[in-house]
Structures are given as structure tokens and as C-alpha cells.
Short mmCIF file of the C-alpha atoms (twelve columns), coordinates in Angstrom:
data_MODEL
# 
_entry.id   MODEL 
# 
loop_
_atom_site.group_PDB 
_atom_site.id 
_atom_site.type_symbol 
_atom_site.label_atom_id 
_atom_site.label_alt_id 
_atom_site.label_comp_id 
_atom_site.label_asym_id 
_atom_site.label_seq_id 
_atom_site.Cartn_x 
_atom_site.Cartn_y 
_atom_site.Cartn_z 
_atom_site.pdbx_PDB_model_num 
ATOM 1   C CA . UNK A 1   59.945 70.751 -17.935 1 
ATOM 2   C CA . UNK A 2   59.643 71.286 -14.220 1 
ATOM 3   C CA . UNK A 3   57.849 74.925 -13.177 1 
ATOM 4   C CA . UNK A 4   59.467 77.980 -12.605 1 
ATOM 5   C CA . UNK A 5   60.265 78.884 -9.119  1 
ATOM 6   C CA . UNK A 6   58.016 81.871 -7.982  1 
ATOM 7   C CA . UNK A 7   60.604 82.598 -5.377  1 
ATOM 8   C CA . UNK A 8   64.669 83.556 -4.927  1 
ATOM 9   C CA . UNK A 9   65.108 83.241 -1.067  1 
ATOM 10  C CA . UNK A 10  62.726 82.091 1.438   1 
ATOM 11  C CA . UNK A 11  62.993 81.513 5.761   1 
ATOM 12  C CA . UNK A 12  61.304 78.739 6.744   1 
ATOM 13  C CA . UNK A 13  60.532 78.464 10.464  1 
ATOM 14  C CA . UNK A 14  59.746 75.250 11.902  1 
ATOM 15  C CA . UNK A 15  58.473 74.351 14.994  1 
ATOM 16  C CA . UNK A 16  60.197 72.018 17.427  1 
ATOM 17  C CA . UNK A 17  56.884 69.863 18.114  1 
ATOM 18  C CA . UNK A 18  57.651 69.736 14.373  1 
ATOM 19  C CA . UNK A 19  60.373 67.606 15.091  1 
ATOM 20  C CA . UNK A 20  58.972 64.930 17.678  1 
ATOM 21  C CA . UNK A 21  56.481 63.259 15.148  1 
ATOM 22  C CA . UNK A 22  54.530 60.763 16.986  1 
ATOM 23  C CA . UNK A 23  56.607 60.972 20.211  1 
ATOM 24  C CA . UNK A 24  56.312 63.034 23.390  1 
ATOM 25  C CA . UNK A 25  59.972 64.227 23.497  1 
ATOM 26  C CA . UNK A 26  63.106 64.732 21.516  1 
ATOM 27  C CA . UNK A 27  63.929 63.955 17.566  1 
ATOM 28  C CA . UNK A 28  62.162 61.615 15.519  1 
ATOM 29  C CA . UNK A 29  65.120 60.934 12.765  1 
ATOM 30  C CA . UNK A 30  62.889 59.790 10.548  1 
ATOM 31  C CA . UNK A 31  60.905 63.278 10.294  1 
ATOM 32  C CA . UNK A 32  64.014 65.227 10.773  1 
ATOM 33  C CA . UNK A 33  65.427 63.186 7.515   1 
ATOM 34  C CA . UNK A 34  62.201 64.092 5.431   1 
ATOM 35  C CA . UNK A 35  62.319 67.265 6.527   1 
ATOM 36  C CA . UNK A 36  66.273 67.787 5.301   1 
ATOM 37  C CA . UNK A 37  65.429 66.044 2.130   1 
ATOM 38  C CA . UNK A 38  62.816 68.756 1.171   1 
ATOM 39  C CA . UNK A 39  65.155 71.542 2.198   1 
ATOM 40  C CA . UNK A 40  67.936 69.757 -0.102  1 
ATOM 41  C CA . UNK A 41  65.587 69.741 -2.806  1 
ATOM 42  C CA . UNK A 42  64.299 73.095 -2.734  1 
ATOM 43  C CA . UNK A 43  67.851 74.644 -2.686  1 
ATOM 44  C CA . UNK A 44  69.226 72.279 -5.105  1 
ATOM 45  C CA . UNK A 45  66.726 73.576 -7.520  1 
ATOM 46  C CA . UNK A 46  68.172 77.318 -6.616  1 
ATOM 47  C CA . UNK A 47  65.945 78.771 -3.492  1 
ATOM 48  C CA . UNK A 48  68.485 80.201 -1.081  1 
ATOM 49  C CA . UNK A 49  66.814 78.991 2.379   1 
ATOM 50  C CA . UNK A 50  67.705 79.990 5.971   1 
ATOM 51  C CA . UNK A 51  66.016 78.237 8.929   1 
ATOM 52  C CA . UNK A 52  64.696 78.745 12.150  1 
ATOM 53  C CA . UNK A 53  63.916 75.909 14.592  1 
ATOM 54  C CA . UNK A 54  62.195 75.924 17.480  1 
ATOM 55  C CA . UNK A 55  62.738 74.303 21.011  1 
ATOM 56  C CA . UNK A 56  59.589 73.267 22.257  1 
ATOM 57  C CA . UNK A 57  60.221 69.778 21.838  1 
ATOM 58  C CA . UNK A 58  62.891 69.600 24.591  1 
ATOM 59  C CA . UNK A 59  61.915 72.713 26.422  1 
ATOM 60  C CA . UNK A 60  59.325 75.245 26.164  1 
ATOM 61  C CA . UNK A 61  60.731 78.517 28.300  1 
ATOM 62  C CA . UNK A 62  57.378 80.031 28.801  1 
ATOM 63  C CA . UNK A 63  56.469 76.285 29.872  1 
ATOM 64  C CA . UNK A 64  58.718 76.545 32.735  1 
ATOM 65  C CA . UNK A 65  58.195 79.886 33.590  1 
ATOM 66  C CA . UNK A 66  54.396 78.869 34.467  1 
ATOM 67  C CA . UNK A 67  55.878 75.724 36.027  1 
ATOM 68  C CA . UNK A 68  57.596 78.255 38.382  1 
ATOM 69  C CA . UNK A 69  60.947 78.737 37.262  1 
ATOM 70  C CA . UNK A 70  61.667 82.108 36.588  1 
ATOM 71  C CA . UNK A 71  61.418 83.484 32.992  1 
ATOM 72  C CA . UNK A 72  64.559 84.556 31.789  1 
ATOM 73  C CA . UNK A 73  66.151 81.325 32.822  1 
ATOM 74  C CA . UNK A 74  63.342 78.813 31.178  1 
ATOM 75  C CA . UNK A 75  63.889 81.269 28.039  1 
ATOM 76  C CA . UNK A 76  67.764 80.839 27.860  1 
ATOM 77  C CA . UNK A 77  66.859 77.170 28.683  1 
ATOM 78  C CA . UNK A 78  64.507 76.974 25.498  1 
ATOM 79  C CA . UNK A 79  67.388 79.248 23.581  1 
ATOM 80  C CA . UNK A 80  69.879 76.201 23.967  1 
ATOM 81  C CA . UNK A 81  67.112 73.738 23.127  1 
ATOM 82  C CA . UNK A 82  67.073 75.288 19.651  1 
ATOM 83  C CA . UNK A 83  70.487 75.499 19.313  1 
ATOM 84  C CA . UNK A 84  70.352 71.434 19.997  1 
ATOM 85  C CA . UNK A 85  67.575 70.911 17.092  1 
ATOM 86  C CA . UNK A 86  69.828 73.229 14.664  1 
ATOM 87  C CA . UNK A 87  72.764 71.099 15.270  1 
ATOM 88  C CA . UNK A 88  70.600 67.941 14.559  1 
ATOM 89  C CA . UNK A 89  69.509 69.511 11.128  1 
ATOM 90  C CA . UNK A 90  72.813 70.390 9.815   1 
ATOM 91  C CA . UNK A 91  73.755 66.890 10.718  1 
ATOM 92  C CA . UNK A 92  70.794 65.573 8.877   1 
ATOM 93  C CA . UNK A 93  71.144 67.615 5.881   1 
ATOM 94  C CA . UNK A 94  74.906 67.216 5.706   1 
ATOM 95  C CA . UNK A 95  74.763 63.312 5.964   1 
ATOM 96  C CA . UNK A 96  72.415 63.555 2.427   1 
ATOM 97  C CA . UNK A 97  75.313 66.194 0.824   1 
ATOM 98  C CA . UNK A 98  74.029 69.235 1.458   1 
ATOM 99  C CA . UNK A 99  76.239 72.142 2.854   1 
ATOM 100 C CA . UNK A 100 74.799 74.487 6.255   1 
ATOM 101 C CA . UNK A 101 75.617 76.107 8.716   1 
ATOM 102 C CA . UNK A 102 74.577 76.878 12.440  1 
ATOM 103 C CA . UNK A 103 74.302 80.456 13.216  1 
ATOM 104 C CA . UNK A 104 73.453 81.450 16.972  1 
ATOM 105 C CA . UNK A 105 72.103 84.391 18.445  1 
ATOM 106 C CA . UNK A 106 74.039 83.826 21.694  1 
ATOM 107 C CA . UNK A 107 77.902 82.999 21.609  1 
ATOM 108 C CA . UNK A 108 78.401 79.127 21.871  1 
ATOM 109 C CA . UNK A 109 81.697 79.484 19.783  1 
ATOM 110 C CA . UNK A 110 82.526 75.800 19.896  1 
ATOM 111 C CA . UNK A 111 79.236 74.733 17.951  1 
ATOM 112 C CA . UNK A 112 78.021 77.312 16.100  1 
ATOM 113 C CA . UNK A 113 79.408 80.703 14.336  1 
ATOM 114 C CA . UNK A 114 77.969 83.864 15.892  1 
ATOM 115 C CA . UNK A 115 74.941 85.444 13.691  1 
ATOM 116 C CA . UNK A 116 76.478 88.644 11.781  1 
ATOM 117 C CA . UNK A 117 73.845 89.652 8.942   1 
ATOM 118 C CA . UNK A 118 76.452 89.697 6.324   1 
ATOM 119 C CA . UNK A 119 77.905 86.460 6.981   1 
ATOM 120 C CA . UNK A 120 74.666 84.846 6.794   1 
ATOM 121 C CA . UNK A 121 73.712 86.835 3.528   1 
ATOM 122 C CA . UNK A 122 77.113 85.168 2.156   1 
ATOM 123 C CA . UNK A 123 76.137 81.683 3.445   1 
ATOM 124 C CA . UNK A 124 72.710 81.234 1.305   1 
ATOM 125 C CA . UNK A 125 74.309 83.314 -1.322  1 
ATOM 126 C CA . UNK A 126 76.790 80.309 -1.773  1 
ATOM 127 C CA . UNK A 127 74.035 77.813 -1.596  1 
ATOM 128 C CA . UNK A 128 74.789 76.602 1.934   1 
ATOM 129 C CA . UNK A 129 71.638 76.418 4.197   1 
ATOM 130 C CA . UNK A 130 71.602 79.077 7.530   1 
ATOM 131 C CA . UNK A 131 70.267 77.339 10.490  1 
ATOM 132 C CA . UNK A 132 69.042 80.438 13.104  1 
ATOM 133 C CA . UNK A 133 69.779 79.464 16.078  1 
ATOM 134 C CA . UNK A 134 68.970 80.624 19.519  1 
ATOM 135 C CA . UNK A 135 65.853 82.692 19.054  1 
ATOM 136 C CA . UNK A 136 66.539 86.723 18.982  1 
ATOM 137 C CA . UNK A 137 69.045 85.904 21.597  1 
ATOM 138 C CA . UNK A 138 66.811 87.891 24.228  1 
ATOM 139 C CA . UNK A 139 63.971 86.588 26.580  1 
ATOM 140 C CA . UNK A 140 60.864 87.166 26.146  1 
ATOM 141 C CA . UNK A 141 60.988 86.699 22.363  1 
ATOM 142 C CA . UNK A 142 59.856 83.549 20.703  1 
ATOM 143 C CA . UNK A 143 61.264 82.018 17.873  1 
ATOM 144 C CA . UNK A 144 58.516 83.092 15.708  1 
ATOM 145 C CA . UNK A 145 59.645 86.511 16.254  1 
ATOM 146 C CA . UNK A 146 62.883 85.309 15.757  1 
ATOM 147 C CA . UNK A 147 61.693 84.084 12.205  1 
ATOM 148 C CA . UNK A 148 60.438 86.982 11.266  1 
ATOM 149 C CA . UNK A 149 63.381 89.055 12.258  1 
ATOM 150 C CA . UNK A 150 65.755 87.077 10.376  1 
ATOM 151 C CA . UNK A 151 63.309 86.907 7.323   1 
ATOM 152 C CA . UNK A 152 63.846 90.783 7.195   1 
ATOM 153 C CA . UNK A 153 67.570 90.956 7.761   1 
ATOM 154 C CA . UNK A 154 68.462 88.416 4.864   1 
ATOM 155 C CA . UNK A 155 65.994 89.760 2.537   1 
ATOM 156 C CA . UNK A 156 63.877 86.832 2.232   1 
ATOM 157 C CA . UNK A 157 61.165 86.848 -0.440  1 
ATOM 158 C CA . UNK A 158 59.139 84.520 2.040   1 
ATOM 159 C CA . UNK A 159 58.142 83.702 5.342   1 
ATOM 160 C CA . UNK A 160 57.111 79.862 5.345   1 
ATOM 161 C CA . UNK A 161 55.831 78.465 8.686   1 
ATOM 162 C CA . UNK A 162 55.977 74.650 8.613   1 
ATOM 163 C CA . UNK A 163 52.804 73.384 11.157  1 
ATOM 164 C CA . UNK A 164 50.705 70.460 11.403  1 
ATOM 165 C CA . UNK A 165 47.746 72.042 10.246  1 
ATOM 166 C CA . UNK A 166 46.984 72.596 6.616   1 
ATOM 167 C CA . UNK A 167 46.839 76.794 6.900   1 
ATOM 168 C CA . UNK A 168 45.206 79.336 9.338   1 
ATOM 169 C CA . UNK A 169 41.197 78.065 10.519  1 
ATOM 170 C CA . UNK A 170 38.338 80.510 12.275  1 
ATOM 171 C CA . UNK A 171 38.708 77.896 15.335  1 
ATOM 172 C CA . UNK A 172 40.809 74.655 16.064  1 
ATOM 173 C CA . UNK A 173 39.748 72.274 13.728  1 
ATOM 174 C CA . UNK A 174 40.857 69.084 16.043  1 
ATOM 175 C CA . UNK A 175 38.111 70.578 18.486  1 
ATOM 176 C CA . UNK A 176 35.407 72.655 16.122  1 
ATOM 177 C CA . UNK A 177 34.301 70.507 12.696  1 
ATOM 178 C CA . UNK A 178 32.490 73.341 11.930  1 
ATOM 179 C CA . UNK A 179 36.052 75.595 11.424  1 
ATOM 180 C CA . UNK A 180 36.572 76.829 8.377   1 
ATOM 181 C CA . UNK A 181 40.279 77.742 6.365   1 
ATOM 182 C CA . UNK A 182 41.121 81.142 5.447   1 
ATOM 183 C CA . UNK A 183 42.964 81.014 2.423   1 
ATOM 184 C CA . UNK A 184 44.154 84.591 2.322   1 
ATOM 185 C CA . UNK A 185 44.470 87.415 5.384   1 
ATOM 186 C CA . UNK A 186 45.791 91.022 6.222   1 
ATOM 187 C CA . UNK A 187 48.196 91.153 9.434   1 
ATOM 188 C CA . UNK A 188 45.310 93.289 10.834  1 
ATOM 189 C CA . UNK A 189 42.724 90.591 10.453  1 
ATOM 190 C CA . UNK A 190 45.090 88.195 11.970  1 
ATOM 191 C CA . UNK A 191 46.036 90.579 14.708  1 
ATOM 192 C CA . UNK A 192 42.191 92.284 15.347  1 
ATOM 193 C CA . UNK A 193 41.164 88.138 15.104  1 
ATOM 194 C CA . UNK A 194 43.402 86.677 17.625  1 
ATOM 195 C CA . UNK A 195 44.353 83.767 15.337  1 
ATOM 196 C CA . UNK A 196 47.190 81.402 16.391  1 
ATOM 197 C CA . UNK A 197 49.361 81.993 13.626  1 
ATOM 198 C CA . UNK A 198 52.586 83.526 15.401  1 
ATOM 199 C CA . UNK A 199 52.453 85.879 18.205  1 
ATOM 200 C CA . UNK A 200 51.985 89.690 18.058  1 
ATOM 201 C CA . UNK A 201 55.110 90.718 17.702  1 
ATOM 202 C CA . UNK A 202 56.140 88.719 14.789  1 
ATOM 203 C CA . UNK A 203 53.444 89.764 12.553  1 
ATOM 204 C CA . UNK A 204 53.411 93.339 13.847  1 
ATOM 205 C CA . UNK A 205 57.175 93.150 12.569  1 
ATOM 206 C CA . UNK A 206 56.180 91.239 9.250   1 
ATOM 207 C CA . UNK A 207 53.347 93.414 8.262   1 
ATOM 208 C CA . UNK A 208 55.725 97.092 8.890   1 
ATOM 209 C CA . UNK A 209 58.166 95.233 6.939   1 
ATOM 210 C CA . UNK A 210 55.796 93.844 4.257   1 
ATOM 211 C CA . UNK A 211 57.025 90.592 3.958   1 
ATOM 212 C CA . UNK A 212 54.314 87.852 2.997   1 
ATOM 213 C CA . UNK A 213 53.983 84.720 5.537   1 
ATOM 214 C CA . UNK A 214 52.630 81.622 4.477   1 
ATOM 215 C CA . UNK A 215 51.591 79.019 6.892   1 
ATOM 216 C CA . UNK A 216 51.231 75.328 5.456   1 
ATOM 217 C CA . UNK A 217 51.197 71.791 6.863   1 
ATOM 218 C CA . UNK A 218 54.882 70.100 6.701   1 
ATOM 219 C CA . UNK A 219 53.381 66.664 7.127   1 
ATOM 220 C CA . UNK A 220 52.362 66.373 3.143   1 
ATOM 221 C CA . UNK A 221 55.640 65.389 1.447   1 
ATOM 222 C CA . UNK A 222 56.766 67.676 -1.564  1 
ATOM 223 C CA . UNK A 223 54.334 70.404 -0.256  1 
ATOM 224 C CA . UNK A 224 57.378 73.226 0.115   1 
ATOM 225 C CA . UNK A 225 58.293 72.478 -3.440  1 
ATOM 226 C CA . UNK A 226 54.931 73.051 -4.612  1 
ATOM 227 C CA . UNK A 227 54.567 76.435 -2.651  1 
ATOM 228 C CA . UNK A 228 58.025 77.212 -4.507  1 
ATOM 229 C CA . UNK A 229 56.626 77.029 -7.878  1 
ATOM 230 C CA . UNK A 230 53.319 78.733 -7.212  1 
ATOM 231 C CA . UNK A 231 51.026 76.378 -5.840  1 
ATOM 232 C CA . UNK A 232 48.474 78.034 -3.421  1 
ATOM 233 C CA . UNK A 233 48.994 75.506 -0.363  1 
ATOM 234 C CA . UNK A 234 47.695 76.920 2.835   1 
ATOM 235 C CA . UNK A 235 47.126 80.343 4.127   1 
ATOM 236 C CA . UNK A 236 48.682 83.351 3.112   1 
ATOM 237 C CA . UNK A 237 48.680 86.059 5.466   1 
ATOM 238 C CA . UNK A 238 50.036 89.786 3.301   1 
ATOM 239 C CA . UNK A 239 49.379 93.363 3.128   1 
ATOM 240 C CA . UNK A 240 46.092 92.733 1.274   1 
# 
């Protein structure tokens, strides 16, 4: 008998470097597709999932902004990017049978629905996947905030970010050998620590609303099933 699942509904939030694998631009199809097969699998087993995607592999609005071009417009740049890399996972995950939808924070009517709270609720209640499109819909705001936001409106029993790094580390571990993994951290230690788990404002918003974010490394096959029946796979970052 497989193990009981420790969780009900869950937001995942992956990056768009995510995305790129071993190229320096764009969609790898081959990580997308591994990617849509473990989101299959986890709802097929009866985890209501919603997504949020980020841009940075086609464009990267505070990128730009240092490059020059003024803020607000890289950031509406980087909201369409992620409306492009929500549109390629639907596509993915509908070519293997699965059912989801795009949701944007922006109107872009002739691609994706508009994001209304209840409508999403309905989506993943019906077992079809919410993709979380276009950031917050503001500048300014990154898509971690984004996930974080959207993890509180649907009620998700989980924040799951999806990295290339197995958990949270006391220093970059491609540049320190001596870094070590935290398994476990408050939103105060992450916050009073500086660590480069999500910005400020998503785990300010995470911590008020107490909802538990686990960071793990997307690049081990089968590791967001194993998180979903209790397996204690990178860092978890909670009230206590």
C-alpha cells in the first residue's frame, strides 16, 4: 500500500530558470515534461495543486530595470514572460491527460481566464491544475510574493518552492564547501539571516498568515511525491 498523503492542497512555485535546464534561454521540453508528469502524479493521487511560474528565463524585470529600462515596464515585461511559461505548462500537462487552467493576474482574455479567488478555488476543487499567471499583477512584486499570496487565497496547506538546490544553506554551497543545510527555520531567522529563500515580502506575508514553506530541489525525480507523503526533503521554513 502506497503512504498516506500528509497534505490536501499545496502551491507550488517554480522558478523560470527552473525551466531552461542546461540552456541559457527559453524551455527545455524535456524538463518542462518531467516537471508536468510529477504534477500529474501528485494530483492524480488527490493533492489539489495550483502553480506559480516564474519568468526569469525569458525576462527578468528587475534585470532590465538595472540594464536601464525603466521598472514598471521590465516588470510588465517579466509579467507576460510568465504568462508565456504558464501557457507552456498547461500544454505540457494537457498533452499527458491532465486538465488546467491558466489564470492571469492581468487581463489577456484571449489566453487565459482572469484570476477571481473563487473560480480558482472551484478549479483545484474539480481536480484541474491552476496555473498563476502574471505575478500579483503589480510591479514591484515578484512572483515569489505572488506565490505566497495565492497560497493564502486558495487555502493551501503548503507552500513548495521547486529550486536547484537541495533546501536553504548558511552560504552558497556552489561557492562555500564549508555551507551547511538548515533543515528547519522560523520566518524571523530567515528574515533577521538574510537567506535567499524568497524575498521579504513573501515570507513577511507567509509567516502573518502561518502557512509553512518548504523549499526542495526539483531536479531529483519523484521528490514532490515524497514531500506529499511525509518525507522530510529539504528545508522547512514555519512558525517554529
Amino acid at each position: 500500500m502506497s503512504a498516506p498523503l500528509n497534505y490536501r492542497r499545496i502551491l507550488l512555485k517554480l522558478s523560470g530558470e527552473a525551466l531552461m535546464g542546461e540552456a541559457d534561454y527559453g524551455i527545455d521540453p524535456k524538463v518542462i515534461g518531467r516537471l508536468a508528469d510529477e504534477i500529474i502524479e501528485v494530483q492524480k493521487a488527490g493533492v489539489q495543486i495550483g502553480v506559480v511560474i516564474g519568468g526569469g528565463n525569458i525576462f527578468r524585470g528587475a534585470g532590465l530595470a538595472a540594464a536601464g529600462m525603466d521598472r514598471v515596464t521590465g516588470d510588465h515585461m517579466g509579467m507576460l514572460a510568465t504568462v508565456m511559461n504558464a501557457l507552456a505548462m498547461q500544454d505540457a500537462i494537457e498533452r499527458r491527460g491532465g486538465y488546467a487552467r491558466v489564470m492571469s493576474a492581468i487581463q489577456i482574455h484571449d489566453v487565459a481566464e482572469d484570476f477571481i479567488r473563487r473560480r480558482a478555488i472551484r478549479h483545484i476543487e474539480k481536480g484541474r491544475i491552476a496555473l498563476f499567471a502574471a505575478g500579483t499583477g503589480n510591479p514591484f512584486f515578484t512572483t515569489d510574493s505572488a506565490a505566497a499570496l495565492r497560497a493564502v487565497e486558495v487555502g493551501a496547506d503548503l507552500l513548495l518552492k521547486a529550486t536547484k538546490v537541495d533546501g536553504v544553506y548558511t552560504a552558497d554551497p556552489a561557492r562555500h564547501a564549508d555551507a551547511t543545510r538548515y533543515d528547519k527555520l522560523t520566518y524571523d531567522q530567515v528574515i533577521e539571516r538574510k537567506l535567499a529563500v524568497m524575498d521579504t515580502a513573501a515570507i513577511a506575508l507567509c509567516r502573518d498568515h502561518g502557512m509553512p514553506l518548504r523549499i526542495y530541489d526539483m531536479t531529483v525525480p519523484g521528490n514532490l511525491m515524497r514531500i506529499m507523503r511525509g518525507e522530510d526533503i529539504g528545508t522547512l521554513v514555519s512558525e517554529n
